[in-house]
N, C-alpha and C positions, 0 to 999 in steps of 0.2 A: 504494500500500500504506500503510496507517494501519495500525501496530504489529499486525501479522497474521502474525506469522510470531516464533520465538522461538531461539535456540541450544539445540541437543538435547544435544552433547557439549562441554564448555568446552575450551578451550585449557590446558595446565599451566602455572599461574601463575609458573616459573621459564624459561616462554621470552622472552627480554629482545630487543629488534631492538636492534644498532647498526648506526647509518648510517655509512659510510665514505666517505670523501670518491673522488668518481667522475668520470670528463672528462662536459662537459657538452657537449650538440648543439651542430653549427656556427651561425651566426647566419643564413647564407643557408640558408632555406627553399625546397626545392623545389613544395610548396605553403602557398597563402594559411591562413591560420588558421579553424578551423572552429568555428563561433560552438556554447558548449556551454549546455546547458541553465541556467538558475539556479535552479531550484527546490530549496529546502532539504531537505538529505538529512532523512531519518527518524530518529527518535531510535535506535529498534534496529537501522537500518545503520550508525548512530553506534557504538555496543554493538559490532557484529560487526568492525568496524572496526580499535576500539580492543582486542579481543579476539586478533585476527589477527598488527596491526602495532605494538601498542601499545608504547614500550620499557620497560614496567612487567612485560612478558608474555612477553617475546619473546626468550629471553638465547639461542636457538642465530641469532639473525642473519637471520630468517628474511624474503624479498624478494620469491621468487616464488610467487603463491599463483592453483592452480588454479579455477574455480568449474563444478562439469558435475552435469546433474540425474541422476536413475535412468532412465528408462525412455525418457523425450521432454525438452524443451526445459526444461518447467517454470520458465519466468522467470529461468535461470540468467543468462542475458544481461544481462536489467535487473536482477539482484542486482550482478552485476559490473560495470557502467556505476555505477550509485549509490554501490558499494562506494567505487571509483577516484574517484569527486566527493568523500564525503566524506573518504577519506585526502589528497586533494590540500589541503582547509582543514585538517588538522590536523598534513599532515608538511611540513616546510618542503625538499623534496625532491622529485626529478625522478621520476614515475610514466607508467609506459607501461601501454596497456590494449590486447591482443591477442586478436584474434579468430580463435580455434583450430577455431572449427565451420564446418568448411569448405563443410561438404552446404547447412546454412543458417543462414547468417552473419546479425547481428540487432543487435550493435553498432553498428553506421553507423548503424542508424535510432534507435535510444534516446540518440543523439548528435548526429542532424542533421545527419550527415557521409557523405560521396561514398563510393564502394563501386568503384571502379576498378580498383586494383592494389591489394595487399596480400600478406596472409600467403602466400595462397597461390603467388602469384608468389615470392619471397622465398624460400620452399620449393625450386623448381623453377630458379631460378637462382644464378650467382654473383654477383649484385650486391651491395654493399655492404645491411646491414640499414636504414642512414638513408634509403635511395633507399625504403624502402616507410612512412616513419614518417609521421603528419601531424599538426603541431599543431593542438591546440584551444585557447580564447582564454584558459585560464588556464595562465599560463606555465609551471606546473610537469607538466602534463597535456599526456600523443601517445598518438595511437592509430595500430594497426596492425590496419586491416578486412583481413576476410576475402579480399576479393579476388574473381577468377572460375576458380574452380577447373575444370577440364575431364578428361574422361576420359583416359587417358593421359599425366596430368602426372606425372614421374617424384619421389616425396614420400619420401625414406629416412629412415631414425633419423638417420645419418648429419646429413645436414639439417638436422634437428631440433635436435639436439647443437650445430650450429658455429652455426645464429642465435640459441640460446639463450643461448648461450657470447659470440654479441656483444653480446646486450640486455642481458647479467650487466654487461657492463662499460661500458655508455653510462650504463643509470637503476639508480636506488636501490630501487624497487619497479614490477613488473610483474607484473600481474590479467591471466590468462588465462579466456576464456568459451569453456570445452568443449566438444562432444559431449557427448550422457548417453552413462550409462556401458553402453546397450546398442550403442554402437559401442565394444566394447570396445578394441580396440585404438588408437584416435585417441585417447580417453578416459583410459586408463594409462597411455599414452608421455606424455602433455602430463603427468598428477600424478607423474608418473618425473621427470621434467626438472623439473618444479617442488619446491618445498619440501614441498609435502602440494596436499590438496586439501579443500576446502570443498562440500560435498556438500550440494546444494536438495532438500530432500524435501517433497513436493506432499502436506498433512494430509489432505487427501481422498481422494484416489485412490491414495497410494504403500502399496501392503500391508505389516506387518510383514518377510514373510516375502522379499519383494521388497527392502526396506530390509539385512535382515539379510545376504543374499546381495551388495549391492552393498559393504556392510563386507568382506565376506570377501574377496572378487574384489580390492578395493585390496589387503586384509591381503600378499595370496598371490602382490601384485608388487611388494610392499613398498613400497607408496607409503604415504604416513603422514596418516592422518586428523586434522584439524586443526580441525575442527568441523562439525557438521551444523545446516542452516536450516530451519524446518518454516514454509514458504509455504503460502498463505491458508488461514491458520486460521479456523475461524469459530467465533460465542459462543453457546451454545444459550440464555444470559441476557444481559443488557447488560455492554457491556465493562467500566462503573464498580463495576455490582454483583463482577462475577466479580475483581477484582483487588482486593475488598477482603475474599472467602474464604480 
């Protein structure tokens, strides 16, 4: 993505993040480190970023932020993989990136990381949350893939509640990559338990009227819209002409 995409609704300039000093992972790693991309983030995931976690912006504290498209995937994943790269250069803080799209989990791959166990197992059992964490080679950067979800894996709120409740208290910030919001239920509970939710809307294909309905569906479970992303946009003139209209 080359600056294709723009913030639809800004953040309220009076939400301020403070970091609180949090226990940090044990030094024994149950896996090797998983070598992360280096490609320099985008200037406007730079923007959304600082926009989200900035502590210019951010005065309710805010750590967990959702990312889930409207309808299908819509690059939610690789917004949320880039997001998590560039907050790791700019917060000197421990960030986790979870893979909450259990049907099809996409993380591991825009990361170049194993897909074994995760979220979903972690769901489904009582094991300690570190046992599904895994780092990546920048030290303030773990991710929690998707895992292999299976029919019959027993997944409550409940669950949901007590791993979230342990990630609050290991990192300082943690990017969840949703469901779109046509699995409702996966999609709301994750921006419930989060701080809000960061909404991808696809400029070509997402209808207004489609847009307008996925605002209300959060409104109406009270999860709190924190900003919206309008992925690949395209320029009907050249990108230099159009940004000097």
């Amino acid at each position: 993505m080359s600056r294709n995409f723009e913030l639809l609704q800004r953040v309220a300039k009076d939400d301020v993040l403070t970091l609180s000093s949090k226990p940090v992972l044990p030094s024994q790693k149950a896996s090797p480190a998983i070598p992360f991309k280096q490609e320099l983030p985008d200037s406007e995931i730079t923007k959304l970023v600082q926009r989200l976690f900035s502590p210019t912006t951010n005065a309710s504290g805010r750590e967990v932020v959702s990312f889930s498209g409207i309808a299908r995937d819509d690059r939610s994943s690789w917004i949320c993989a880039r997001a998590a790269e560039a907050l790791s250069e700019q917060a000197d803080s421990s960030i986790c990136l979870v893979d909450g799209n259990l049907w099809a989990p996409q993380l591991h791959v825009h990361l170049s990381a194993v897909n074994s166990i995760g979220w979903a197992e972690a769901l489904a059992t009582r094991d300690s949350i570190r046992n599904f964490v895994m780092p990546l080679s920048r030290p303030n950067l773990w991710l929690i893939p998707g895992g292999q979800w299976k029919p019959g894996m027993h997944l409550s709120r409940e669950s949901y509640r007590e791993r979230f409740t342990e990630l609050r208290e290991i990192f300082h910030h943690i990017l969840i990559s949703a469901p779109a919001l046509s699995r409702e239920m996966d999609a709301t509970l994750l921006g419930q338990l989060a701080d809000g939710v960061a909404l991808i809307v696809e400029a070509n294909r997402s209808r207004r009227d489609t847009v307008r309905h996925a605002k209300e569906q959060l409104e109406s479970a009270q999860v709190r819209l924190l900003g919206a992303v309008l992925d690949q946009r395209t320029f009907p003139i050249p990108e230099k002409l159009y940004r000097r209209l």
